[in-house]
GUMARNU-480003 format. One record per residue (C-alpha): x, y, z; residue in one letter. Coordinates in Angstrom, 3 decimals, always signed. Layout:
<nodes>
         u         v         w  lumdo
         X         Y         Z      A
...
</nodes>
This chain:
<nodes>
         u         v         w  lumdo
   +10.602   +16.735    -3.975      X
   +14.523   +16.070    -2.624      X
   +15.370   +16.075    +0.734      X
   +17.386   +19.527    +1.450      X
   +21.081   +18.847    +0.958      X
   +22.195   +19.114    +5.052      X
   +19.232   +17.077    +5.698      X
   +20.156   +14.391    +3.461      X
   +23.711   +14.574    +4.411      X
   +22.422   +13.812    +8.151      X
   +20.339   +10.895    +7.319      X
   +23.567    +9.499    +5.788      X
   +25.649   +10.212    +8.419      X
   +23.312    +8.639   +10.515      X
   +23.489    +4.957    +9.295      X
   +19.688    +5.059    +7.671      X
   +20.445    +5.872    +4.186      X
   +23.836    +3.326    +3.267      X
   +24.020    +4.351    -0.910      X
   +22.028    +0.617    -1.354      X
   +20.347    +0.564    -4.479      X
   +17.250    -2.354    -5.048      X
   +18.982    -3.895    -7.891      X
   +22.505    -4.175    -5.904      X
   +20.755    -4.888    -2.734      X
   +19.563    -8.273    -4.924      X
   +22.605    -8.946    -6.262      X
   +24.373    -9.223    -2.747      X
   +21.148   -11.010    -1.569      X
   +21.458   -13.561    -4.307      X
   +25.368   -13.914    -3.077      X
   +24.369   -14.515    +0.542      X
   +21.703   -16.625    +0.509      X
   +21.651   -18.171    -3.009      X
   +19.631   -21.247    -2.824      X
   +17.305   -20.266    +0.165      X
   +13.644   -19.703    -0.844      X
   +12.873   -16.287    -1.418      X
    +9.286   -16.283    -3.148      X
    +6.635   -19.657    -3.080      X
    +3.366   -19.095    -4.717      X
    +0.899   -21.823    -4.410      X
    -0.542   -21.211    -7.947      X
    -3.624   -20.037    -8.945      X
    -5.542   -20.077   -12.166      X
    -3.517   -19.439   -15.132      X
    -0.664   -19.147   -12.694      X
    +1.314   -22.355   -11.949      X
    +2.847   -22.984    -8.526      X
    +6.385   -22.260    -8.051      X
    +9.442   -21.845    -5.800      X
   +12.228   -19.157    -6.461      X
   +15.108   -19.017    -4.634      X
   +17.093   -15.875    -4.462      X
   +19.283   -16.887    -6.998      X
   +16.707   -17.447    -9.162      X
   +15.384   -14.087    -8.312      X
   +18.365   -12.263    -9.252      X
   +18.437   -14.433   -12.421      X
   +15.158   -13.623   -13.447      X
   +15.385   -10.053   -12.995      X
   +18.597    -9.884   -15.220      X
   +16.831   -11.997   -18.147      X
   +13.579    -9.762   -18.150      X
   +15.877    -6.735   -17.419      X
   +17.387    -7.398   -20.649      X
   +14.410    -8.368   -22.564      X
   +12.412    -5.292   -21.414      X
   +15.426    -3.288   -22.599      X
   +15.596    -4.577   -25.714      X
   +11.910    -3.461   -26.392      X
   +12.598    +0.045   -25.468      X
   +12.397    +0.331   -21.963      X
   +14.711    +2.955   -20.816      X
   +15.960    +4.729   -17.667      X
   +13.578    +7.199   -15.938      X
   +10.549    +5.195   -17.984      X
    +7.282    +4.919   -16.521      X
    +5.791    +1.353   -16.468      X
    +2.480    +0.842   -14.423      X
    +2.800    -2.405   -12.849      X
    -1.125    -4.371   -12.004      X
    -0.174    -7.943   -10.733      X
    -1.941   -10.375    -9.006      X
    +0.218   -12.034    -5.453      X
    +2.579   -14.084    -8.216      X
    +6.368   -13.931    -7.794      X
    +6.852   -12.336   -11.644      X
    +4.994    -9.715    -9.847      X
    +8.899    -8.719    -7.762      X
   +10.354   -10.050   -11.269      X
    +9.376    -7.144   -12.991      X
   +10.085    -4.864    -9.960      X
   +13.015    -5.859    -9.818      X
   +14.216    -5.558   -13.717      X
   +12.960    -2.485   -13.943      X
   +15.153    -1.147   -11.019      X
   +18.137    -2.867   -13.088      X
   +17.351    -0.586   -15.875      X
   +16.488    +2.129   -13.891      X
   +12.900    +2.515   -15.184      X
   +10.131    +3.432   -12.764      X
    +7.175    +0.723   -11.707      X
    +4.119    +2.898   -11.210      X
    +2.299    +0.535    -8.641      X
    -1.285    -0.075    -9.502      X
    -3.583    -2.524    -7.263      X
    -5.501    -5.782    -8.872      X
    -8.927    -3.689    -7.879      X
    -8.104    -1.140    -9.969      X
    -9.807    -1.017   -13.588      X
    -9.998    +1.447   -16.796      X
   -10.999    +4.825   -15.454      X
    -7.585    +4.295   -12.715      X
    -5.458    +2.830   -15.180      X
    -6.088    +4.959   -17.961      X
    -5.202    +8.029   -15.977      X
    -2.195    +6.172   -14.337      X
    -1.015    +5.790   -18.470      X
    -1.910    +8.873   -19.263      X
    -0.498   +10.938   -16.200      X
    +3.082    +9.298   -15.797      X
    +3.207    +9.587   -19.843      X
    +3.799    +5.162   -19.145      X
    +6.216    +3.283   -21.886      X
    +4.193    +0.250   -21.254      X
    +1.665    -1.723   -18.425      X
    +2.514    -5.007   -17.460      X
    -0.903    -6.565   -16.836      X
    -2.350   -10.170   -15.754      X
    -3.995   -10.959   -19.211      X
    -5.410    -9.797   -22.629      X
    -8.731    -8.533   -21.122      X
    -6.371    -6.051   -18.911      X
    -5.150    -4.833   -21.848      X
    -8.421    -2.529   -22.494      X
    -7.952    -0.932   -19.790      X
    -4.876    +1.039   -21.224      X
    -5.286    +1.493   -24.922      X
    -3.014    +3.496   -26.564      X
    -0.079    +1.722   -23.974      X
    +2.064    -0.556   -24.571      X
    +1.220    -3.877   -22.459      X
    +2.290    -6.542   -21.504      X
    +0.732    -9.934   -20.110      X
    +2.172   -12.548   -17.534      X
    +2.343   -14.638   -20.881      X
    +4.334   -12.110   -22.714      X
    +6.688   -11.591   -19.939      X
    +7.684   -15.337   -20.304      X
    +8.555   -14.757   -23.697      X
   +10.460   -10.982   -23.269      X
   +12.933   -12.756   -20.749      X
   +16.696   -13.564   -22.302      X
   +17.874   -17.400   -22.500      X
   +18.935   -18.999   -19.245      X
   +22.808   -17.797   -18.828      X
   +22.155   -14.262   -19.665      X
   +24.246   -12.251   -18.230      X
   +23.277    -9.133   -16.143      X
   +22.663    -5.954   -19.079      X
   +25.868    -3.717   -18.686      X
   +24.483    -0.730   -17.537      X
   +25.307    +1.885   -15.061      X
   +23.247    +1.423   -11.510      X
   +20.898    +4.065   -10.088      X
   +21.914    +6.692    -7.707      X
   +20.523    +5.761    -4.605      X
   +19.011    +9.273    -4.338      X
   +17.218    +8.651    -7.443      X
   +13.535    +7.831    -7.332      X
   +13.211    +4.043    -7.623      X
    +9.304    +3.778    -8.111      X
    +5.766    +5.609    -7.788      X
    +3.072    +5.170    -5.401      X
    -0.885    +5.798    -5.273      X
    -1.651    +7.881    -2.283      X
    -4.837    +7.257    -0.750      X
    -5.762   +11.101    -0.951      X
    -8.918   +12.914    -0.418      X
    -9.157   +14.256    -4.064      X
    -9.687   +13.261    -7.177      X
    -7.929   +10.430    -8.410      X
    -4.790    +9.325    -6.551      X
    -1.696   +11.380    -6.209      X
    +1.539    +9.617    -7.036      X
    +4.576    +9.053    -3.999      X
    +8.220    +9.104    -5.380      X
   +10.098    +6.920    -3.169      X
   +13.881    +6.797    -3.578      X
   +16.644    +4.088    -3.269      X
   +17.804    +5.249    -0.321      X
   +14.809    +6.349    +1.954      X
   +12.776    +3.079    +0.846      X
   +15.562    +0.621    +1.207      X
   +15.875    +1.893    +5.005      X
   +12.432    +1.704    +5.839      X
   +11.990    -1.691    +5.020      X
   +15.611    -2.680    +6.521      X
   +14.348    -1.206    +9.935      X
   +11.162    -2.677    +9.988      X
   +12.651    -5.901    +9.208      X
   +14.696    -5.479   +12.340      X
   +11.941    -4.445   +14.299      X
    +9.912    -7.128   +13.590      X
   +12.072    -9.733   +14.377      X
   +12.892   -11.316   +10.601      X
   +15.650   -13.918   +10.417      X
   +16.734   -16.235    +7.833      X
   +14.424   -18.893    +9.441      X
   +11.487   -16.407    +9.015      X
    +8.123   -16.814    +6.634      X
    +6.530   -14.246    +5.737      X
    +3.126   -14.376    +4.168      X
    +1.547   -11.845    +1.392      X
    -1.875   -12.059    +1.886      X
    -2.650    -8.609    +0.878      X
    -2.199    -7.375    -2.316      X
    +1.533    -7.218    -2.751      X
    +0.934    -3.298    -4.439      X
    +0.191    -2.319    -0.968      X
    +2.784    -0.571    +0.715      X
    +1.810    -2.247    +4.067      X
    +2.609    -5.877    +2.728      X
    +5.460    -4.111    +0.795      X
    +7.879    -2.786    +3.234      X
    +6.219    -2.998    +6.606      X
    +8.299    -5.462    +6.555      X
    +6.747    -6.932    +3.519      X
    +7.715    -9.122    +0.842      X
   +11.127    -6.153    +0.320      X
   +12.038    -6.669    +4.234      X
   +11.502   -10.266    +4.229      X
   +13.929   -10.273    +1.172      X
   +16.501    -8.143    +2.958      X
   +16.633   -10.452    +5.880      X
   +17.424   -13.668    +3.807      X
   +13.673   -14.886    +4.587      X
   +11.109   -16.823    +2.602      X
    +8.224   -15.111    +0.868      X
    +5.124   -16.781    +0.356      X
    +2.504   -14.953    -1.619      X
    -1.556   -16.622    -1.275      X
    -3.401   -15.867    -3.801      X
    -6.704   -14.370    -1.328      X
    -6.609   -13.645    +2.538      X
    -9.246   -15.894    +3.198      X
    -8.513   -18.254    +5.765      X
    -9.085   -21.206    +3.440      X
    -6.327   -20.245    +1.470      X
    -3.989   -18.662    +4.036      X
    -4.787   -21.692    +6.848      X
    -3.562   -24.580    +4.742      X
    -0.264   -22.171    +3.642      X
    +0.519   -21.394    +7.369      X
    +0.776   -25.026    +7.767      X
    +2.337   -26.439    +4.983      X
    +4.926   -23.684    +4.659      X
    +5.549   -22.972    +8.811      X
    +4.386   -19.147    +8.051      X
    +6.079   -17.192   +11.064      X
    +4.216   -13.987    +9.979      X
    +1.315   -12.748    +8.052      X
    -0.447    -9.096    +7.967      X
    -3.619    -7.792    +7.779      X
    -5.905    -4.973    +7.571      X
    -8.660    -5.375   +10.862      X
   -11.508    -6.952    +8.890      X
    -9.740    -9.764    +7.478      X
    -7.970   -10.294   +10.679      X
   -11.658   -11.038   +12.308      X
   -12.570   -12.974    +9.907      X
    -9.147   -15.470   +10.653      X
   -10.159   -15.677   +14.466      X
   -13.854   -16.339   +13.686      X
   -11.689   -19.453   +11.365      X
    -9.131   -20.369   +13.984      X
   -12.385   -21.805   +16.748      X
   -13.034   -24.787   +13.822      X
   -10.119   -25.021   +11.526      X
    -8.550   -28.167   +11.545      X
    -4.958   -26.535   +10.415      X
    -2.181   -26.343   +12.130      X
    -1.275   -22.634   +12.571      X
    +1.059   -22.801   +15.697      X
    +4.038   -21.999   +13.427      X
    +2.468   -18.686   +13.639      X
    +4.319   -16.223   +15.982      X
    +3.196   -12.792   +14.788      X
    +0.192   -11.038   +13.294      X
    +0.549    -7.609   +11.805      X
    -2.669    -5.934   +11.562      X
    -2.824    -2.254    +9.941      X
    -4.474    -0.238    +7.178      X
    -7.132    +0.798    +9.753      X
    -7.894    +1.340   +13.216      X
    -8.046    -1.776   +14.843      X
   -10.281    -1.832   +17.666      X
    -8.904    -2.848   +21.676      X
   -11.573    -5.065   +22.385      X
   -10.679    -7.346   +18.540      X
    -7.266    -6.338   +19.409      X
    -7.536    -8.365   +22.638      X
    -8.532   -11.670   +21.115      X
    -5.626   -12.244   +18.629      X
    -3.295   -13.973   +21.302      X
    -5.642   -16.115   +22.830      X
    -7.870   -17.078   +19.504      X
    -4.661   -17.446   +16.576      X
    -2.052   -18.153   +19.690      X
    +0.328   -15.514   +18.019      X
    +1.402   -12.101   +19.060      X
    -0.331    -8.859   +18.001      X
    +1.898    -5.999   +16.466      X
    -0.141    -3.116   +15.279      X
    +0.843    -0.995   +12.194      X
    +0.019    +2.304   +11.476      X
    +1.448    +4.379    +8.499      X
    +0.953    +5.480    +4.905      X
    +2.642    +5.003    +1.822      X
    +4.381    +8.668    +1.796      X
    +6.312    +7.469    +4.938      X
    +6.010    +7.461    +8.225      X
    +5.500    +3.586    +9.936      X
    +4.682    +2.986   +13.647      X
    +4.641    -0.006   +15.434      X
    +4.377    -1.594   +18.240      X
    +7.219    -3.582   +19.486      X
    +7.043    -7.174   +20.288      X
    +7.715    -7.294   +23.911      X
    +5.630    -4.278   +24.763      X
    +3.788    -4.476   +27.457      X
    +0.034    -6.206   +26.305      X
    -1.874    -2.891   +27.259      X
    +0.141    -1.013   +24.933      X
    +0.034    -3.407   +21.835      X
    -4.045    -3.447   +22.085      X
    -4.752    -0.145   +22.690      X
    -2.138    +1.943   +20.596      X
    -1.223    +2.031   +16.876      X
    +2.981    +2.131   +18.109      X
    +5.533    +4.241   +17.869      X
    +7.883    +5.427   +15.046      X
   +10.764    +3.526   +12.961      X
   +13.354    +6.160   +13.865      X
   +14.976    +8.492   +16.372      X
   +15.110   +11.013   +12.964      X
   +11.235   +10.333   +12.519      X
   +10.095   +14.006   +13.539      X
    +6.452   +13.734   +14.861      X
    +4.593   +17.069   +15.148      X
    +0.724   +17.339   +16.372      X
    -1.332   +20.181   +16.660      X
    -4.426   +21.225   +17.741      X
    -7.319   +23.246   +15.399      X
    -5.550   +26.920   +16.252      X
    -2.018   +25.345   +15.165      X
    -0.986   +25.469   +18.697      X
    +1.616   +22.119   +19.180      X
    -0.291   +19.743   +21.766      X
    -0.137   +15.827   +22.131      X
    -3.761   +15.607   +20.707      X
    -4.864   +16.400   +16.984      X
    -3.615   +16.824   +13.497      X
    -0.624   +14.519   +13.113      X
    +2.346   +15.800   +10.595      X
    +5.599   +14.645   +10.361      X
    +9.392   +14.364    +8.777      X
   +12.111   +12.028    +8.887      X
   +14.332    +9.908    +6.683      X
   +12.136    +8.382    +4.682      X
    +8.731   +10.171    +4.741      X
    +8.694   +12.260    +1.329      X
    +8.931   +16.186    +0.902      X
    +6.462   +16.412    -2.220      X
    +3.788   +14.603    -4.580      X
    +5.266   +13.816    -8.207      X
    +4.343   +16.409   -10.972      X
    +1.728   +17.941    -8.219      X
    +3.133   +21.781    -7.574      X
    -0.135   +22.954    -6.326      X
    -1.422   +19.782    -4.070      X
    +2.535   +20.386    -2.732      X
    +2.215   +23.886    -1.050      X
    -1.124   +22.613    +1.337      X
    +0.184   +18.883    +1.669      X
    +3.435   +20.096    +3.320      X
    +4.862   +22.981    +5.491      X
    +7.269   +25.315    +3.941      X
    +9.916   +23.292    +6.287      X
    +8.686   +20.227    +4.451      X
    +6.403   +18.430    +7.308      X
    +3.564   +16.118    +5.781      X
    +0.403   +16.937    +6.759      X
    -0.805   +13.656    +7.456      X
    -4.642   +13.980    +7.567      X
    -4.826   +11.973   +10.592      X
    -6.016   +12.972   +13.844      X
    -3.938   +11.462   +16.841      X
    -3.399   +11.473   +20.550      X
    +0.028   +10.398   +21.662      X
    +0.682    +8.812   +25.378      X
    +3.642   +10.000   +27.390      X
    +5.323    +7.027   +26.249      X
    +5.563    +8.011   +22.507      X
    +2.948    +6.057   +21.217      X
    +0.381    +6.965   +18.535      X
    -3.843    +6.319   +19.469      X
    -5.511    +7.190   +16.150      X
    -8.683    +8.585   +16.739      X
   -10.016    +9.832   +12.594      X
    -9.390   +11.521    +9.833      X
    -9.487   +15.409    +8.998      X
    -8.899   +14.850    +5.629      X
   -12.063   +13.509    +3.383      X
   -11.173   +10.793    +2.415      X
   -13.146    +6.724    +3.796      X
   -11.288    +4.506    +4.953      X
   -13.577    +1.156    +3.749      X
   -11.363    -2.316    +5.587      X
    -8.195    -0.460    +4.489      X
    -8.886    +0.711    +1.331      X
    -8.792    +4.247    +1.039      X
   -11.388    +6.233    -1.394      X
   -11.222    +9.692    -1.780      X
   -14.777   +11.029    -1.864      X
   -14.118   +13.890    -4.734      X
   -13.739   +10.905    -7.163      X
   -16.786    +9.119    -6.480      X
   -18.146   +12.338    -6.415      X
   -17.401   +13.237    -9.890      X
   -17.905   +10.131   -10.828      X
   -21.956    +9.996    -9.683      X
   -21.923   +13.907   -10.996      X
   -21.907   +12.306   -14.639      X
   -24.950   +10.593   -14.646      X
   -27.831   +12.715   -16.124      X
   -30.129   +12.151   -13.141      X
   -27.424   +13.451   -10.173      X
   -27.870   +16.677    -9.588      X
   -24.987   +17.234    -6.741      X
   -23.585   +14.625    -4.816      X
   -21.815   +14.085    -1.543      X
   -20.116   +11.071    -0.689      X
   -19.469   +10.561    +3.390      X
   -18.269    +7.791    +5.322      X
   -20.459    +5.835    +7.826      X
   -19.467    +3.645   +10.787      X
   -19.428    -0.497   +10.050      X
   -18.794    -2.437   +12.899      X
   -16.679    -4.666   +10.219      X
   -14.905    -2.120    +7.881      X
   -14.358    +0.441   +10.047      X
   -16.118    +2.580    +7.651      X
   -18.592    +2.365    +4.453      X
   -19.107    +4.944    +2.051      X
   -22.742    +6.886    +1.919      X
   -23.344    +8.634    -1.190      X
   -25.952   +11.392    -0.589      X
   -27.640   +12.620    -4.026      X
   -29.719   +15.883    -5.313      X
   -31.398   +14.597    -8.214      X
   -33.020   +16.268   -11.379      X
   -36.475   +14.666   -11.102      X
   -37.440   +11.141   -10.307      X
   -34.506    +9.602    -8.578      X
   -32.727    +6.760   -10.162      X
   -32.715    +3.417    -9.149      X
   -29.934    +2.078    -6.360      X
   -28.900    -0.840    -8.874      X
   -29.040    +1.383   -12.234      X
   -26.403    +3.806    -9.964      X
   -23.929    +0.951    -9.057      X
   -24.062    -0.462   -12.719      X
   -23.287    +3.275   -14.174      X
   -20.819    +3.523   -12.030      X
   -19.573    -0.098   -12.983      X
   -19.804    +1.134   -16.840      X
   -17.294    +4.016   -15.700      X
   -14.702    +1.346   -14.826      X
   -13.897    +2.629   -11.717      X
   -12.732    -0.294    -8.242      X
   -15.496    -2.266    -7.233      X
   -14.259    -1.315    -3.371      X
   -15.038    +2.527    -4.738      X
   -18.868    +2.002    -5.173      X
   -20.662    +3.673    -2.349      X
   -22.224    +1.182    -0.226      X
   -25.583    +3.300    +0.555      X
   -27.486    +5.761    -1.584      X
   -29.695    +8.622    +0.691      X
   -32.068   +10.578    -1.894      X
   -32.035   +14.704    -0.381      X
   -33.208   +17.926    -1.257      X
   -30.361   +20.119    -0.063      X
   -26.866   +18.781    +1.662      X
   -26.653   +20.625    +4.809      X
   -24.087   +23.660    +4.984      X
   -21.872   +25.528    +6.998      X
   -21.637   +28.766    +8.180      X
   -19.486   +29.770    +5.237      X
   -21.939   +27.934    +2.596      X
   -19.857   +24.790    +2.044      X
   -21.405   +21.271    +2.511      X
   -21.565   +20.350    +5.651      X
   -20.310   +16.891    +5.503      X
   -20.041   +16.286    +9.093      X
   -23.812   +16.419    +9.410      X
   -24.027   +14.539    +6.925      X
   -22.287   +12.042    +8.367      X
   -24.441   +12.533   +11.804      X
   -27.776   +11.530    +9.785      X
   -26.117    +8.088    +9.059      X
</nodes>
């Protein structure tokens, strides 16, 4: 799961990986810029507005640090984090990196069936949840509500707990990959290799103190995490501001009052903002980059976002085991619209090959570098096909790369929909459908959407009469599984097509769509 000892000792020796640790990196934060705004939420129901300012930040952390700890949270804990955009939401990250405890990020989607087996799988000391109803979906955890949290923290004055800080080499938090089976496999991400991804993307994209950075996403994601995110944004001294939805109705009016400077997106939502920008009467000219990521953005939508939002492009392709690309802000416009950019890093090691395993500048993208990880946590098995025995990731994604560097993404190999950035690993749905007494077999595919990118198709073989569409998506409701998980389309069949070696043939399954 560690980087090999010479390797690490490179990366160091490099500049990318400086011994920073999140909770120090705070503390020096909170020295530098001190009464700056670091987080503004707008509020919400059952979430009042608020301003914190990096000292507040650091304050906070050290209170519910403290109160955490004295309810048993220990070092090398598990606690699954589900928050909605609300700045207790980097509270809690952060106090749990003071006490070297683990945040297990889950997303606001997610409900009992993920959250359960987050619990169960990390062996979690507690979940730190929005409200009581959340609490269901983890019994036999310890939780805790937005409402408790308020009560855990220490009085006002508290000093910081005196305890020893991480080792930067140490794994700071887990991950959900968006994986291609079975429920999501979990990304340890260290001190060291996370704090340098964000720092260089920060740089990259151009943060200053004077930046504003808006989480519009869900701040779980690793996109509107460190790419640069809400962590990068931090690390430059910049202001935060975390909307509550992506819609433009609440994003617009934030832009204007708060002089955003940046926002990201995944490529759905970002249509939906330039269909907004022809009639709203907001003021978004404070605007001087959009990030758009999560999924392939197409060149013809790509073209629009200067002259319909006024605002440069940057495109954003990567995944939450590593690797970021982007495109740099004074590329060359025929680059930014019709590539997904280039690596972070001179040590980001980029290796494609073609079907035969021959290397070639067109097909199966894997990489390595400073802050892509060598392994899964507690997933042996998964391990030995997900990386090369010289510890490249085998991304999943099929790619073309121009002579200049620069990454086209052209699909997946792996099986696994990408619905509007949301990834779903068809094995789950799968076995989800599989436990209703009507299903037979089932086969879950993704289909083009000229909106998404792709929707899910879930192609059934059923004992009998076939079930009705509605009766499907409220069993699979009942299982407690995302909403963004149930299939889209149901296609009744007598026999999934198969390949020459007997498997499904999900590729002409896919054709039928």
């Amino acid at each position: 799961m560690h980087w090999p000892d010479d390797t690490a000792a490179r990366y160091r020796a490099a500049g990318y990986w400086r011994g920073e640790t999140f909770g120090g990196l705070l503390r020096d934060l909170a020295a530098r810029y001190g009464d700056r705004p670091a987080l503004i939420s707008p509020g919400s129901p059952g979430a009042p507005a608020a301003r914190w300012t990096f000292r507040d930040l650091d304050e906070r952390a050290d209170r519910l640090a403290a109160g955490l700890h004295a309810a048993g949270i220990r070092r090398g804990d598990r606690v699954v984090l589900q928050l909605p955009n609300v700045p207790e939401f980097h509270q809690v990250c952060f106090a749990l990196f003071r006490i070297g405890a683990w945040p297990v990020f889950a997303l606001p989607a997610h409900r009992s069936a993920e959250i359960s087996y987050f619990c169960a799988f990390t062996e979690a000391a507690a979940y730190v949840c929005p409200d009581e109803e959340h609490k269901a979906y983890a019994p036999g955890t310890r939780a805790f509500t937005l409402a408790d949290l308020a009560g855990l923290e220490a009085p006002s004055g508290t000093g910081p707990l005196d305890l020893p800080d991480a080792d930067p080499g140490d794994v700071a938090f887990l991950q959900l990959s968006g994986g291609s089976t079975g429920l999501p496999k979990l990304i340890p991400r260290t001190h060291d290799d996370y704090v340098y991804s964000f720092r260089a993307s920060a740089e990259i994209c151009g943060l200053t103190p004077d930046s504003v950075y808006l989480c519009a996403l869900p701040a779980a994601h690793n996109f509107p995490m460190s790419s640069p995110g809400v962590f990068g944004a931090l690390s430059a001294g910049a202001a935060s501001v975390l909307a509550p939805d992506p819609s433009p109705g609440t994003c617009f009016p934030l832009v204007e009052r708060e002089r955003v400077t940046i926002a990201a997106l995944v490529p759905p939502l970002a249509l939906v903002w330039m269909d907004a920008a022809a009639t709203t009467a907001h003021d978004l000219s404070s605007l001087e980059v959009l990030q758009v990521g999560g999924a392939k953005f197409s060149e013809e939508a790509a073209k629009r976002v200067g002259p319909e939002l006024g605002c440069t492009l940057q495109q954003v392709f990567g995944m939450a085991e590593g690797l970021v690309n982007y495109t740099r802000l004074d590329d060359p416009e025929d680059v930014i619209v019709s590539t997904q950019g280039r690596p972070i890093s001179p040590d980001d090691e980029i290796l494609i090959l073609d079907d035969e395993g021959n290397e070639s500048d067109h097909g199966h993208l894997l990489t390595r570098g400073p802050y892509t990880i060598r392994g899964y946590w507690r997933a042996d098995e998964h391990n030995r096909t997900a990386f090369t025995e010289d510890g490249f990731y085998r991304t999943g994604d099929i790619v073309r790369r121009t002579p200049g560097g620069y990454l086209v993404v052209e699909g997946r190999a792996k099986d696994q929909i990408n619905r509007g950035g949301e990834k779903i690993a068809a094995e789950e749905v799968e076995n989800h459908l599989l436990a209703h007494p009507a299903v037979r077999d089932a086969s879950v595919v993704a289909v083009p959407d000229p909106y998404l990118g792709e929707r899910t198709c879930a192609y059934l073989i059923c004992r009998g009469e076939a079930p009705k569409k509605a009766e499907l998506r409220a069993f699979l409701r009942d299982r407690g599984i995302a909403a963004f998980k149930i299939p889209d389309r149901f296609e009744f069949v007598d026999a999934f097509p198969q390949t020459a070696v007997g498997k499904v043939s999900k590729r002409h399954l896919r054709e039928r769509t």
